[in-house]
N, C-alpha and C positions, 0 to 999 in steps of 0.2 A: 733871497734865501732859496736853494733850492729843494729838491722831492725828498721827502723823510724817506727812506727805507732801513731794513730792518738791519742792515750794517753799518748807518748811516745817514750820511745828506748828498744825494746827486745833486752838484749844480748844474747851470744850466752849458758847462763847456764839457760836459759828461765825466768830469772826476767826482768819484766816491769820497767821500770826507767822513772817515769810520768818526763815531762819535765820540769812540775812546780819546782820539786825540793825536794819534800815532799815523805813520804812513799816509798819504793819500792814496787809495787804492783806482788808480787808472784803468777806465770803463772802456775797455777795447768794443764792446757791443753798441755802448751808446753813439761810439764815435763812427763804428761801420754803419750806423744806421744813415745817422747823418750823411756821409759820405756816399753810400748808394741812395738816395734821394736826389743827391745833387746829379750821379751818373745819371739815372734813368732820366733827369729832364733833360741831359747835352744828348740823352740819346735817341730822345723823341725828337727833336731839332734835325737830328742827321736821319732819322728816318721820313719825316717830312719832307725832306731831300730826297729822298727815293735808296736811301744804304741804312740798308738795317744790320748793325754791328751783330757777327755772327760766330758763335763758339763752338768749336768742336774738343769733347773730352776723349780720349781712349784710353779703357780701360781692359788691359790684359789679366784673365784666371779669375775667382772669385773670394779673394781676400776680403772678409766683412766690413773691417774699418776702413777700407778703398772704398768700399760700394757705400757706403752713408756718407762719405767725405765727396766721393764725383757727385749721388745724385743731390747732395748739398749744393753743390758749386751751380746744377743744373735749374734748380730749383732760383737759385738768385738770378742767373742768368734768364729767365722769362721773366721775373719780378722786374727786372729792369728793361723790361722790351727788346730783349737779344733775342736772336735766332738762336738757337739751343739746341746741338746735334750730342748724342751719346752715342760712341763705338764700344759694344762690349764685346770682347772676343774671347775665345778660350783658353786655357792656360797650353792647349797641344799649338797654338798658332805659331808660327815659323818669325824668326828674325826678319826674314825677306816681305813676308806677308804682311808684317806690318810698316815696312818699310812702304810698299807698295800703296797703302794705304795712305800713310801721310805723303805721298806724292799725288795723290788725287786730291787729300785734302788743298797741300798746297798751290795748287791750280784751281781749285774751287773759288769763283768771285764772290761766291756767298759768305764764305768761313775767312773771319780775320785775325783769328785768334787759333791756336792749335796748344792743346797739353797733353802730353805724355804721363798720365798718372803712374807716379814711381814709388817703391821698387818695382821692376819686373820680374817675375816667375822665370823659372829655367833659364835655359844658357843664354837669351837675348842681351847683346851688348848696349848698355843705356844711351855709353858714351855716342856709338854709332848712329845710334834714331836719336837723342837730340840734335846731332850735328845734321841729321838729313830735314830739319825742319827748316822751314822759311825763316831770316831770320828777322823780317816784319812780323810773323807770326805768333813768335815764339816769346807767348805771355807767362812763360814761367821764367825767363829772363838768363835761360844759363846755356843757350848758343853758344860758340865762344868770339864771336862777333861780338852779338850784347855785354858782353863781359868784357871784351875787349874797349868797349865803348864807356862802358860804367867805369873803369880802370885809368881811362884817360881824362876823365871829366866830360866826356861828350856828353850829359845828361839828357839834352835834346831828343838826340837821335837813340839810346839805348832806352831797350825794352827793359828792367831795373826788375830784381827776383822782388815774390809778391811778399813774405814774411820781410826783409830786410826794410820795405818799402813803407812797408805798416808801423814798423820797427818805431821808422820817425819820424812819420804820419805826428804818431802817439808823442815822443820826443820832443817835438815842434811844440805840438799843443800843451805839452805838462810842464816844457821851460815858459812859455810866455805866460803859465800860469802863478807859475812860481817866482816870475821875475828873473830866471839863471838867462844870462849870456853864457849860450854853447862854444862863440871864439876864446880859445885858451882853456877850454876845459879839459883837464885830462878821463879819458876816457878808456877803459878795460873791455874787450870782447870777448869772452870766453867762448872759444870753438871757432873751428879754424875752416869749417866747410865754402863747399862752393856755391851752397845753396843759403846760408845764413850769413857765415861769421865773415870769411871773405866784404861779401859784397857790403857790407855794415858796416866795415871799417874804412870803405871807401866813402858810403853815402857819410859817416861822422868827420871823414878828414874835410872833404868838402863843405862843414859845416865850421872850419877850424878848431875842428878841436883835436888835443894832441893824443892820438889813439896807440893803446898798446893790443897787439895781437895775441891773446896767448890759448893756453888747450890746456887740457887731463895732466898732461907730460910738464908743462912750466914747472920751475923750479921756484921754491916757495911762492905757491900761488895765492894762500890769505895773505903776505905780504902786495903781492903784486895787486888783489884786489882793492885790499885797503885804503892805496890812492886816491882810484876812483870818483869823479864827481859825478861820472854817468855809467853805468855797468851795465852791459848786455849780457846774461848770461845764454848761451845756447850750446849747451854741451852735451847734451843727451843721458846726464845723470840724475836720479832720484833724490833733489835736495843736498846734493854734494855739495853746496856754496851755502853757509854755515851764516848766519846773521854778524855775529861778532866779528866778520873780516871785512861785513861793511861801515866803509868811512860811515859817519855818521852825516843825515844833511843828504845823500848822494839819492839821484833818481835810478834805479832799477826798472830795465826789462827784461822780462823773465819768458825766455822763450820756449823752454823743455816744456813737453808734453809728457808726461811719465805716468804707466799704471800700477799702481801697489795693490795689496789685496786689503781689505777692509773688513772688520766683523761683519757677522752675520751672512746670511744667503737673502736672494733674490727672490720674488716671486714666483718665478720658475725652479726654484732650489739651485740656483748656482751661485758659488760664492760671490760675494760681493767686493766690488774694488773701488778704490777711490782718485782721481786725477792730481798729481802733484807737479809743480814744475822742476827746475833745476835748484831752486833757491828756496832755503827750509823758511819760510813765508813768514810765521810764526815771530820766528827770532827776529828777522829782516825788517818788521813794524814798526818795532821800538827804534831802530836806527835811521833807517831811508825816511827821504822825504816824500817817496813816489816812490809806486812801485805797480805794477802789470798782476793781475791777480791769474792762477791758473785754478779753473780754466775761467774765460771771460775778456782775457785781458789780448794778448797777440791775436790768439787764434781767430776770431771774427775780423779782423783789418786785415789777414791773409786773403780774404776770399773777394775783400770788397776792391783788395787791390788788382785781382784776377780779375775783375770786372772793369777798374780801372786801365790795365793793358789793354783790354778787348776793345776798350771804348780809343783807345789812344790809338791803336790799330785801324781800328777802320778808320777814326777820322785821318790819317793820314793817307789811309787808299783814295779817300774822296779830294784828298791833296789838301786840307786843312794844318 
């Protein structure tokens, strides 16, 4: 049996078992934890070796939720005995400037990992400074080498985006939970990015399962969801994906991150908001079998997966 909590029963493979009876609610936290304890020990190993895997974040202007999401990512990054460098630069810094900058990075034998925290402020082209990044480096996975390489199946050799990665991390462990065979499952992705829905629908083919690509613009999309035996929602809408469009039975990952405003003010007197994902949760309980909670559920297997590259990165500068 496993932890009573107040939503529930965590077992011990970190799924939440609400006690209502509905949904399994899937512990993206329990699972990063897991997962970065297994890093920091392959990482002591390689630093025993004399390479201490080493991360550099750059962060361009002073966007608040940039700055608690890098010195997040900084803070895990020591946790698991990386080298841990932070670029904060101003929002007046030049295209070139930081250009020049990930060229130092990338010659750096210390630093094995390099991210570009994105968006960026002003006219800086993103497309241009990913593409000047190393593409051993480049642990946010969207070079268009690494993409190129995820796209083929090279799974080996590509550096794989870190939400997609997590995506099914998670997927893996809630089908063996459940007992689903992922070959022949059909499979829905809602959002068509290069940084989520793309690469998700690559890591699920490769899973065999029959994936449909769709976005905002699909025509009849509660139809198209309703299939579904695995649904990735990542669309960047406020509960747009409605309960009653999922199959019943179906695992849900829910990857929008959305801020709504919430009764009440704050300690400081500022209104109060509250985190929702793409998928109205509520309704989605009684149907899914499994489902990612927001927030809890992706967004901690993002960061563990960032840790992941870095770790996968250096061991292969040490030729492992």
């Amino acid at each position: 049996m496993g932890m009573e909590t107040k939503t529930g029963v965590l077992d011990e493979t970190g799924i939440l078992r609400p006690s209502t009876g509905s949904a399994l609610l899937i512990d993206g936290k329990r699972a990063s934890e897991r997962m970065l304890a297994s890093i920091a020990e392959k990482a002591q190993i390689l630093i025993n070796g004399g390479i201490k895997p080493g991360l550099a974040v750059i962060l361009v202007g002073e966007d608040p939720a940039s700055q608690v999401y890098v010195k997040s990512k900084g803070h895990t990054a020591v946790a698991c005995g990386f080298h841990s460098v932070q670029h904060d630069l101003p929002v007046s810094t030049t295209e070139e400037e930081i250009l020049d900058l990930i060229a130092r990075l990338n010659a750096d034998p210390t630093i094995h990992g390099i991210l570009m925290q994105l968006p960026l402020p002003g006219g800086a082209d993103p497309t241009r400074i990913i593409e000047s990044i190393a593409p051993s480096k480049d642990v946010d996975g969207l070079h268009p080498l690494n993409a190129g390489l995820l796209a083929v199946g090279n799974f080996h050799r590509a550096l794989i985006p870190c939400t997609p990665a997590g995506c099914v991390h998670l997927l893996d462990q809630t089908a063996a939970e459940l007992g689903v065979d992922l070959a022949g499952a059909e499979a829905v992705v809602v959002g068509r990015s290069n940084l989520v829905g793309k690469p998700i629908a690559q890591l699920l083919l490769a899973r065999n399962a029959t994936v449909t690509l769709a976005h905002s613009k699909s025509r009849d999309l509660p139809a198209i969801i309703s299939r579904a035996d695995l649904l990735v929602a990542a669309v960047g809408r406020p509960e747009m994906i409605r309960g009653n469009w999922i199959k019943p039975g179906a695992i849900v990952l829910d990857v929008g991150i959305n801020r709504l405003p919430a009764e009440g003010l704050t300690a400081s007197g500022k209104p109060k908001s509250r985190l929702v994902g793409d998928v109205a949760r509520e309704e989605a309980l009684t149907r899914a079998a499994a489902i990612t909670p927001v927030p809890g559920g992706v967004g901690p297997m993002t960061i563990a997966m960032l840790m992941a590259n870095t770790l996968r990165a250096a061991e292969a500068y040490a030729g492992l």
